[in-house]
N, C-alpha and C positions, 0 to 999 in steps of 0.2 A: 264517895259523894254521889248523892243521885239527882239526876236530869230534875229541872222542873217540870211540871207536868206540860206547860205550853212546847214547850223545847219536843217534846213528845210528842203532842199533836202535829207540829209543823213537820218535823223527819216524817212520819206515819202518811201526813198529803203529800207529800213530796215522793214519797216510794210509790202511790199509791196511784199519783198521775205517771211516774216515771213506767210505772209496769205497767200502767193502760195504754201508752204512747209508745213501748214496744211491742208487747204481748198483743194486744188487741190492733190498734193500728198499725204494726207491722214496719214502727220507723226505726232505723238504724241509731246508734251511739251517735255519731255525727249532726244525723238530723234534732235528736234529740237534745243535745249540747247547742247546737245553732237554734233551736227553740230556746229555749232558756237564756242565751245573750240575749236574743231579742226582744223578751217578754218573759223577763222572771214569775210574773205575778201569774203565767197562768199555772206557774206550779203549786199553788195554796189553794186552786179551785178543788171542785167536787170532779171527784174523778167521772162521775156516772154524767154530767151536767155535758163534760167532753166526748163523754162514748154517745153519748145521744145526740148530739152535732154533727160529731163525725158522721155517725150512719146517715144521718139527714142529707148531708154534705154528699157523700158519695151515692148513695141509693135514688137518693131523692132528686138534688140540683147535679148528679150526675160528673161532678169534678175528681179530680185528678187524689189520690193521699199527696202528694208533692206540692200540690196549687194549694191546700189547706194550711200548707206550713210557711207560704209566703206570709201568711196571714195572720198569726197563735193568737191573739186576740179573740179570732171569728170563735174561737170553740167555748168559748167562754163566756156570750150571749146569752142572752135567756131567747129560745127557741122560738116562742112565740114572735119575738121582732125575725129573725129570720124566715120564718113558714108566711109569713103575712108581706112581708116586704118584697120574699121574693114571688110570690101570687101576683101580685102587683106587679110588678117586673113583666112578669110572665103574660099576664093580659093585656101590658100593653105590649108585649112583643118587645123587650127589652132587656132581655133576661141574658145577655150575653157578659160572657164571662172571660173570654179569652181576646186578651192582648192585639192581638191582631187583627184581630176584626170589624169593623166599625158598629158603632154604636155600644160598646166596650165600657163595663163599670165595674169599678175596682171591689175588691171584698172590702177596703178601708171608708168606702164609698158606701158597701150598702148596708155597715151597720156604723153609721154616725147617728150620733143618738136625738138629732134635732130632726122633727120627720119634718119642719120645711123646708130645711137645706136638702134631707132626701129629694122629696116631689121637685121641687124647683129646680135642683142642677145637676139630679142621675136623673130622676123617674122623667125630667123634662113635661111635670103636670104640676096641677094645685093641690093644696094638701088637703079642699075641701073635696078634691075624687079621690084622692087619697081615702079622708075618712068615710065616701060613699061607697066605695071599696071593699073596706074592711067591715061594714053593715054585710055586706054578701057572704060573709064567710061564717 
């Protein structure tokens, strides 16, 4: 008896993120498996959608591979709310990311998908600087 062809495409993403989430981002079995309890669904994503987060994440906002897997969700945005939000962040000197520090906004925080709850109770602005904002980019 042979697989349905869906049954095939869903193995194929699933190998597909799982060898990008080792191979390329360089996470262990462990991490890997605790990615997946916590957010199955980002293993049906584009694998390439995660490799191009990732590199943003680390190159760019300069975070941790470890701090991105608090988060499996984060890799799975479409980039542009991440490049624009965290810009944002960033002018206004808010861009902080670590726990300890004050003025502190979670990754759950900077991709909720309501940009007024963003501005309003991370960005602590209006979402119409907000939209003035993203006029500049």
């Amino acid at each position: 008896m042979t697989k349905p062809k869906l049954a095939l495409v869903v193995e194929k993403a699933i190998a597909d993120v799982k060898f990008c989430l080792k191979e390329f981002m360089q996470y262990d079995e462990e991490a890997i498996r605790s990615a997946l309890k916590a957010y199955p669904g980002l293993f049906l994503k584009n694998y390439k959608l995660l490799q191009t987060n990732f590199n943003y994440f680390v190159q760019v906002m300069k975070l941790e591979p470890s701090q991105i897997l608090t988060y499996p969700p984060m890799l799975q945005v479409p980039l542009i709310t991440i490049k624009s939000r965290y810009a944002f962040l960033k002018h206004l000197k808010r861009d902080q990311f670590d726990p300890t520090k004050p003025n502190f906004v979670s990754f759950n925080n900077l991709l909720i998908p309501n940009d007024n709850e963003f501005c309003e109770k991370f960005a602590k602005t209006t979402i119409t600087e907000y939209r003035k904002f993203l006029k500049t980019l």
